[in-house]
C-alpha positions in Angstrom: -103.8 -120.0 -76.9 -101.8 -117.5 -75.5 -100.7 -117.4 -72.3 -99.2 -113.9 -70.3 -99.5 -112.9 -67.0 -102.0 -110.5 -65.0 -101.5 -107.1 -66.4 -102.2 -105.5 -63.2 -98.6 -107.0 -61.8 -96.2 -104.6 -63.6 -98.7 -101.9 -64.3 -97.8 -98.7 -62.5 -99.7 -98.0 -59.3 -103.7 -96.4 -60.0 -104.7 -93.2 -58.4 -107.5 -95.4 -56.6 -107.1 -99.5 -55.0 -108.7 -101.7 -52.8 -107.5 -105.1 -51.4 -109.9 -107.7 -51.0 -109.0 -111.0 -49.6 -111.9 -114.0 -48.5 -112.1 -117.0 -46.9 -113.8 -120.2 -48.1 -117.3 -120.7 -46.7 -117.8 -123.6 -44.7 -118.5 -127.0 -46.7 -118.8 -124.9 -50.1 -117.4 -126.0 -53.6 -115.2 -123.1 -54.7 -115.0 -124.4 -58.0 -118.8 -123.0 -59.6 -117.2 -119.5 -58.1 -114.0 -119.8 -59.4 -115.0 -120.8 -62.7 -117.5 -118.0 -62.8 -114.3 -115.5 -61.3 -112.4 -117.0 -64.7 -115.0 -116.6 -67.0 -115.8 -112.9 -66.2 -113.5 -111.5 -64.3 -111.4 -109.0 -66.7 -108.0 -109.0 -65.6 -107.9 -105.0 -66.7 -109.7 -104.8 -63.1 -107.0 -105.9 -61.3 -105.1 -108.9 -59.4 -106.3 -111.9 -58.1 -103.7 -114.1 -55.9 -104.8 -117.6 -54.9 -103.7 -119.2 -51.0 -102.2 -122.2 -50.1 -105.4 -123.2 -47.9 -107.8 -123.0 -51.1 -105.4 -124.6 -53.5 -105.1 -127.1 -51.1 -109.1 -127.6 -50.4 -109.3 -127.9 -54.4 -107.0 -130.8 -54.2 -104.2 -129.4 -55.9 -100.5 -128.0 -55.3 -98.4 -125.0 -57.1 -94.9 -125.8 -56.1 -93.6 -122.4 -54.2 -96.7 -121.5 -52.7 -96.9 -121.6 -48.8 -98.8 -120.4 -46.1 -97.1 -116.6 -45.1 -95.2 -117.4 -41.5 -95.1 -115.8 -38.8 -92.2 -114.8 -37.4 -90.6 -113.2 -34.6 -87.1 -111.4 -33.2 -88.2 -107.7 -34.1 -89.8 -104.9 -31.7 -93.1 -106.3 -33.0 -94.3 -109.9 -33.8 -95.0 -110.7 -38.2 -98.0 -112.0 -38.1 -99.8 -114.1 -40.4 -103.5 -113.7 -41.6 -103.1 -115.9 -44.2 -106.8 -116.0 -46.4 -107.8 -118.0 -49.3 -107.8 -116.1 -51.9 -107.1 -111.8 -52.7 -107.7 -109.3 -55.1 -106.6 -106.0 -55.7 -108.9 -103.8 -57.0 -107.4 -100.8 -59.6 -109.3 -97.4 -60.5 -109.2 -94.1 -61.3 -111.3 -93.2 -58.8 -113.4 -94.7 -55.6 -116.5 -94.9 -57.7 -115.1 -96.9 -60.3 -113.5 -99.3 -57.4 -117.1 -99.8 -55.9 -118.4 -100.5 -59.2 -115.8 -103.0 -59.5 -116.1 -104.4 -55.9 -119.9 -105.2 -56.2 -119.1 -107.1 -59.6 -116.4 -109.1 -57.8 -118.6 -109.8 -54.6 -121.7 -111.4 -56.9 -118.9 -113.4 -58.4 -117.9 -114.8 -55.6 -121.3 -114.7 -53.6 -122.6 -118.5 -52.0 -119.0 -119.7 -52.0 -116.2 -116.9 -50.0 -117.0 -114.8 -47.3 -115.1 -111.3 -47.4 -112.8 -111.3 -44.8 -110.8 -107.9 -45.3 -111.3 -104.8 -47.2 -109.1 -101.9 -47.5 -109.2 -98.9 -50.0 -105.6 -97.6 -51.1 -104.5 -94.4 -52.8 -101.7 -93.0 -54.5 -99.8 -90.0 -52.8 -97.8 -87.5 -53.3 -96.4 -88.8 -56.7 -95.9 -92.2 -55.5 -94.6 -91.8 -51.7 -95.3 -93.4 -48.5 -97.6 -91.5 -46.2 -94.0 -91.3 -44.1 -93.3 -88.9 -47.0 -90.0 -90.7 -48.1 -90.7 -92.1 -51.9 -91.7 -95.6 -52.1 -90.5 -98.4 -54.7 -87.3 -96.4 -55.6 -85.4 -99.7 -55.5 -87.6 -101.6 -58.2 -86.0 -102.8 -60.9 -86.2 -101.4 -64.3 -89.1 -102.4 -66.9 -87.6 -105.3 -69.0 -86.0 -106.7 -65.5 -89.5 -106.5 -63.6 -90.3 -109.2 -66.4 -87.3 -111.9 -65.2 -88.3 -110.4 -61.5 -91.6 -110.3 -61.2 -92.9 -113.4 -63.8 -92.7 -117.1 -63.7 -90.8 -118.5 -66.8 -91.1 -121.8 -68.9 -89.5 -124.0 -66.1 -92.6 -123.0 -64.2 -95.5 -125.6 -64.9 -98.0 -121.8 -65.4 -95.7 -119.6 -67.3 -96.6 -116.1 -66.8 -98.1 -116.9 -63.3 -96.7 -115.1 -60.7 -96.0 -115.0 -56.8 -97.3 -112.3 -54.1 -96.6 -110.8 -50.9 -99.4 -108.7 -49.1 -99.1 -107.2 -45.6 -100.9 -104.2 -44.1 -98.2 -102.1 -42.4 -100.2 -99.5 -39.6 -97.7 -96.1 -38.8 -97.3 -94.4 -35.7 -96.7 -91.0 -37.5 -97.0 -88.7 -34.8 -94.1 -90.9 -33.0 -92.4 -90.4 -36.6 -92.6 -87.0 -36.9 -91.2 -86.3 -33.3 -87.8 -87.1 -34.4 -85.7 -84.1 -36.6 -85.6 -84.4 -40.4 -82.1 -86.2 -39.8 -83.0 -89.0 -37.3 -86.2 -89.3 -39.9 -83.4 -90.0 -42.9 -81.3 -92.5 -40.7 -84.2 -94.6 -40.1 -85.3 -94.8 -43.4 -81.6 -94.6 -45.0 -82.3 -91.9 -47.7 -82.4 -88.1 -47.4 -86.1 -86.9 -47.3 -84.9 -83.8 -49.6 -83.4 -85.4 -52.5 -84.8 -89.3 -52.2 -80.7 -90.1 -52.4 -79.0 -93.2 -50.0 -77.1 -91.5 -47.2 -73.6 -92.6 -47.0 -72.5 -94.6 -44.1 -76.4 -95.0 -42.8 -76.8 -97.0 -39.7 -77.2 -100.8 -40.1 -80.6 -100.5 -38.8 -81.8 -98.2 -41.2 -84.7 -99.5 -44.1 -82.3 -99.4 -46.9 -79.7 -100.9 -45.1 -81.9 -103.9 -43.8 -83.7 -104.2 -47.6 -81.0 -103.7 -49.9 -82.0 -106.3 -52.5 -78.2 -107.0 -54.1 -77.2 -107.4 -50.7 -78.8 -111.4 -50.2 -77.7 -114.7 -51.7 -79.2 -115.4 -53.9 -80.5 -111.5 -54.5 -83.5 -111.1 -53.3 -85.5 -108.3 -56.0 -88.9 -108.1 -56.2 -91.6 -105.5 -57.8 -93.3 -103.3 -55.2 -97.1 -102.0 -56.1 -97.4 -100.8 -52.6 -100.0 -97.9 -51.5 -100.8 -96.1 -48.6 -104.6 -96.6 -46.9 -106.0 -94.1 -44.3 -109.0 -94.8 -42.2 -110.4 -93.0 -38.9 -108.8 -96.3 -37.2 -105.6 -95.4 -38.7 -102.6 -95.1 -41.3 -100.3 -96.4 -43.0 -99.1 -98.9 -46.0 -100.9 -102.0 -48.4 -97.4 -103.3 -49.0 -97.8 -105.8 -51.7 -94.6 -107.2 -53.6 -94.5 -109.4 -56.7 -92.0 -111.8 -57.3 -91.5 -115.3 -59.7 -90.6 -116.8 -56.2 -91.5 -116.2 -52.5 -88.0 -116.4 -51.7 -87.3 -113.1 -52.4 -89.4 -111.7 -49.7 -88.8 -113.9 -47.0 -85.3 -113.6 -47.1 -85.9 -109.7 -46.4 -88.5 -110.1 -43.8 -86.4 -112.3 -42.2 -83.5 -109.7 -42.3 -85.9 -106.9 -41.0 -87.1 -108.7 -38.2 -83.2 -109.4 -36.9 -83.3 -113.0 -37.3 -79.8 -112.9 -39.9 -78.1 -110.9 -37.7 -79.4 -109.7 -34.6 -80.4 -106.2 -36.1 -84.0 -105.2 -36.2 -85.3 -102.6 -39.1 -85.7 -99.1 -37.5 -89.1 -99.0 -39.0 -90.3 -101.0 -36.4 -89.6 -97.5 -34.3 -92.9 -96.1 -35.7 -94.8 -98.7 -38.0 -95.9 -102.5 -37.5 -97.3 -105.4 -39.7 -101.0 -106.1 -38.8 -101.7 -108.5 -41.6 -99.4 -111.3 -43.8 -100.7 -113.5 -47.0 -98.8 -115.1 -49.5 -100.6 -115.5 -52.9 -100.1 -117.0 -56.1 -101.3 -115.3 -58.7 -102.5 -117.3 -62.3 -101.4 -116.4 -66.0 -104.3 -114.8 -68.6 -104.9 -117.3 -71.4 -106.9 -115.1 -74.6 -108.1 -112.7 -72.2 -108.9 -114.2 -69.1 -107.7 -115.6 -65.7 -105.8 -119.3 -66.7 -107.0 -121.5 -63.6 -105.9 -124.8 -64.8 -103.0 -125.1 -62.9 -105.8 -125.2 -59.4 -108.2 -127.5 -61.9 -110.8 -124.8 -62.8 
């Protein structure tokens, strides 16, 4: 047998997304779903990510997976929306992610309700809707591996863990401050994408510099942005062989280290939080033995 991990978590971002997460319907046996999600659900489609609630309902545990906390200390609450189970959809185009969508939903139909749905999109050559490039701090391919990938000491080598939260910008607000004020906020220059020396402590960079935690705190960003007529903004989504990684940081944005909220809580929010794990591929397809599927 042999074992990897979900292509889709190191692949480069798809022109087209969609994020997907359910909860479990009321006094319904995931399992028959699950195993039908395993048996046909080819993992060249996408991601699927696991929750603490449905692991737990199938009687099982994956040491490191939690519930997503809420926290507070910033200019807005992190909240948690915590589902049982997510997948990320990946395309080259809409039609090809509603084909994939209604193949997914038949899967699943009888046993998990569709609680969220949100299409993505690349833009700009992989920026934020902001305009500032996103991901510029992910680590190289061969290190994504050791970043992004459980190991042997893991009882599901190749599984992996991840972070999803829907971020919604004010970017009117943003765009009212001058190309300079725009750059210390985000703590790199618009122009060139370059770290701006001596950038307030507040600023993005400043507040996620990965290096900067203890242990270091690096994880692989897949993020996109989503627009609807409700509004804007970014699917940030973040693998990781740990959920440490990304709480540390959230933690740090949110001013509960040291008092010093991240100043892009001056124009964007959270709306949702989930934590994930997401299974190895075993010849092919989704490995769900670790959850007893």
């Amino acid at each position: 047998m042999t074992l990897t991990y979900q292509p889709g978590v190191l692949a480069p971002a798809s022109p087209s997304g969609r994020s997907l997460s359910f909860s479990l319907a009321h006094e319904r046996d995931p399992r028959p779903a699950l195993a039908r999600l395993r048996e046909n659900f080819d993992p060249q489609w996408g991601v699927v990510g696991l929750g603490e609630p449905l692991v737990r309902a199938l009687g099982r545990e994956i040491s490191g997976l939690r519930v997503f906390p809420a926290l507070s200390g910033s200019a807005h609450a992190i909240p948690s929306t915590q589902q049982d189970l997510w997948i990320f959809l990946r395309a080259a185009d809409r039609g090809a992610i509603f084909d994939l969508s209604r193949k997914v939903f038949d899967l699943l139909d009888g046993a998990f309700e569709p609680s969220d749905a949100m299409d993505t999109f690349s833009y700009a050559g992989g920026r934020d809707l902001s305009g500032y490039q996103d991901g510029t701090a992910n680590p190289g391919p061969q290190e994504s591996l050791d970043v992004a990938i459980a190991g042997e000491a893991f009882a599901a080598p190749g599984s992996s863990f991840v972070a999803v939260q829907r971020w919604v910008h004010d970017l009117k607000r943003f765009f009212t401050h001058s190309v300079a004020e725009r750059d210390a906020m985000i703590g790199r220059r618009h122009a060139d994408n370059e770290e701006i020396d001596g950038a307030p402590e507040s600023s993005h960079v400043k507040r996620t510099a990965q290096e900067t935690f203890a242990p270091t705190a690096f994880m692989v960003r897949r993020s996109q942005p989503w627009a609807t007529d409700r509004g804007e903004g970014l699917e940030f989504i973040a693998y990781a062989a740990s959920l440490d990684p990304f709480e540390q940081v959230m933690r740090r944005m949110a001013g509960l280290e040291d008092g010093i909220g991240d100043a892009l809580f001056r124009f964007s929010r959270p709306l949702t939080g989930g934590y994930y794990w997401c299974p190895p591929v075993a010849d092919g397809r989704l490995d769900l033995s670790l959850a007893g599927i």
